[in-house]
C-alpha positions in Angstrom: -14.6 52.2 -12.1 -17.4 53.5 -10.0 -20.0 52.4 -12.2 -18.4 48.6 -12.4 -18.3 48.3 -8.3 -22.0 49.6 -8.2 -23.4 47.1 -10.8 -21.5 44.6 -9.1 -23.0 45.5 -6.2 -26.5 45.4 -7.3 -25.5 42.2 -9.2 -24.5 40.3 -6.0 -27.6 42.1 -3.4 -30.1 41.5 -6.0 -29.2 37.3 -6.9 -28.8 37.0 -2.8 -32.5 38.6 -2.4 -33.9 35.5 -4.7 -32.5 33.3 -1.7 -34.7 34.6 1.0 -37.7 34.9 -0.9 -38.1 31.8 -1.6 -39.6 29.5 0.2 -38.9 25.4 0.8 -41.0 23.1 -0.4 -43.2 21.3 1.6 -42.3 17.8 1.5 -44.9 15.2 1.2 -45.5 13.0 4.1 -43.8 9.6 4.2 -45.8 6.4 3.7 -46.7 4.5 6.7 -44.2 1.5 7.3 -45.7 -1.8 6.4 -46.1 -4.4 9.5 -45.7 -8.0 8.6 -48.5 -10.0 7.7 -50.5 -11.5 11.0 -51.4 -14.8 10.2 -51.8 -18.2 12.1 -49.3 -19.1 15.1 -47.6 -22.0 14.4 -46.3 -23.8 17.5 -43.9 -26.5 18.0 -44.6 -30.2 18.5 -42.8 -32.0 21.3 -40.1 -33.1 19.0 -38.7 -29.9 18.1 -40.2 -29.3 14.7 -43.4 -26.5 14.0 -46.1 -28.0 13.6 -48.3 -27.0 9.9 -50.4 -24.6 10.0 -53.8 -25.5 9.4 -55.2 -25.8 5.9 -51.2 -27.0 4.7 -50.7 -30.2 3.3 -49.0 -32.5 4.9 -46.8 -35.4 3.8 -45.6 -33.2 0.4 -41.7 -33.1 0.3 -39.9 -30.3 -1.7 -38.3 -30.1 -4.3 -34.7 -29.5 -3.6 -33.7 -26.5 -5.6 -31.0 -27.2 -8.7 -29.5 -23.8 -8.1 -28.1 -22.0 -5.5 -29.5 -17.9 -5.0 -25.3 -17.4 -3.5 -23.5 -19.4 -6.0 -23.8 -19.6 -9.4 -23.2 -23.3 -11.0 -20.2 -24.6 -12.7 -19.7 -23.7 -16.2 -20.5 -26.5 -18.8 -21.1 -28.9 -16.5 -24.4 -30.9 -15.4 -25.0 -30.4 -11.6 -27.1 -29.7 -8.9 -27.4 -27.9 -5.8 -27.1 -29.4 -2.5 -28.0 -27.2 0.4 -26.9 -29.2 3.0 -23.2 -29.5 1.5 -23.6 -26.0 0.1 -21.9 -26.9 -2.8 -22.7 -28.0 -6.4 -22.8 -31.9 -7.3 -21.2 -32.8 -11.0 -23.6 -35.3 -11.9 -21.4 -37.4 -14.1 -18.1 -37.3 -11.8 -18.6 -39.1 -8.2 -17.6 -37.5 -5.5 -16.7 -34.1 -7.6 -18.0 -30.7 -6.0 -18.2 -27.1 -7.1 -18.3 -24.0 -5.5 -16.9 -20.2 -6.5 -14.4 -21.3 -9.3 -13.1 -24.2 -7.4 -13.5 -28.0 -7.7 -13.6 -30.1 -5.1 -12.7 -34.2 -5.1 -12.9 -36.4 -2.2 -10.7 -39.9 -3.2 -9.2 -41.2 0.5 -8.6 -37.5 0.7 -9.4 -33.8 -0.4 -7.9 -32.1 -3.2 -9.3 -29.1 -5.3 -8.3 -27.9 -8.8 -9.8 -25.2 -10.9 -10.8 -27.5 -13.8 -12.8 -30.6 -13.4 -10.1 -32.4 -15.2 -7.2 -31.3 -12.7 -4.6 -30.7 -11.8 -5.9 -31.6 -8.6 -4.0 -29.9 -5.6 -4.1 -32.0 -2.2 -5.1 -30.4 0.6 -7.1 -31.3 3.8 -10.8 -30.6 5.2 -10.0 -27.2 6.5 -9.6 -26.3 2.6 -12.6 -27.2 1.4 -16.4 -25.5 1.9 -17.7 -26.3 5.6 -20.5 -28.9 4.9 -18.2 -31.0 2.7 -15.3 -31.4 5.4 -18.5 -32.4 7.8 -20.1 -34.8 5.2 -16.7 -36.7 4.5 -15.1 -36.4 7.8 -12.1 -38.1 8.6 
């Protein structure tokens, strides 16, 4: 029994020595953080809107992008993004919308469904995204 409690003993002082010897190691210093780019101030016109920064050309209009980074089209269907709606346009059904598994149908008054063929569920402009209540108000 004697012998058991001392090799225990030794067992248990010798693995906690291994702990204080050894040391941390040094971490490696972090990267400095990156500041933005400096480039050219761009100042606003009397009217509001920047004007271009020097070198841009003017006169070009974008492209309007025919998908959304949020919201991810409807399935099947031939559409296009509008970002001031924030919603998807069916091309081949007027006044049709999609956005996050949900139609939307303006005809003298909301209504959504979760098929583009219906059923179609009335409901008013406080049920349907934000910049399509403000496009069709009523």
């Amino acid at each position: 029994m004697n012998r058991c409690v001392r090799l225990t003993l030794i067992t248990l002082a010798l693995g906690l020595s291994a702990c204080t010897g050894h040391q941390p190691a040094e971490r490696e210093p972090l990267p400095p953080l990156e500041t933005p780019p400096q480039g050219p101030v761009v100042k606003p016109l009397p009217g509001g809107k920047p004007a271009a920064p020097a070198g841009a050309p003017s006169g070009i209009p974008k492209s309007l992008p025919r998908t959304s980074a949020s919201f991810a089209p409807p399935p099947g269907g031939a559409s296009h993004w509008d970002p001031k709606l924030g919603v998807y346009v069916l091309d081949k059904q007027p006044n049709t919308f999609y956005r996050q598994r949900t139609y939307y149908r303006y005809d003298h008054g909301w209504s959504w469904s979760l098929s583009p063929n219906g059923p179609w569920q009335s409901t008013d402009a406080s049920g349907v995204p934000g910049g399509l209540g403000r496009a069709f108000g009523q």
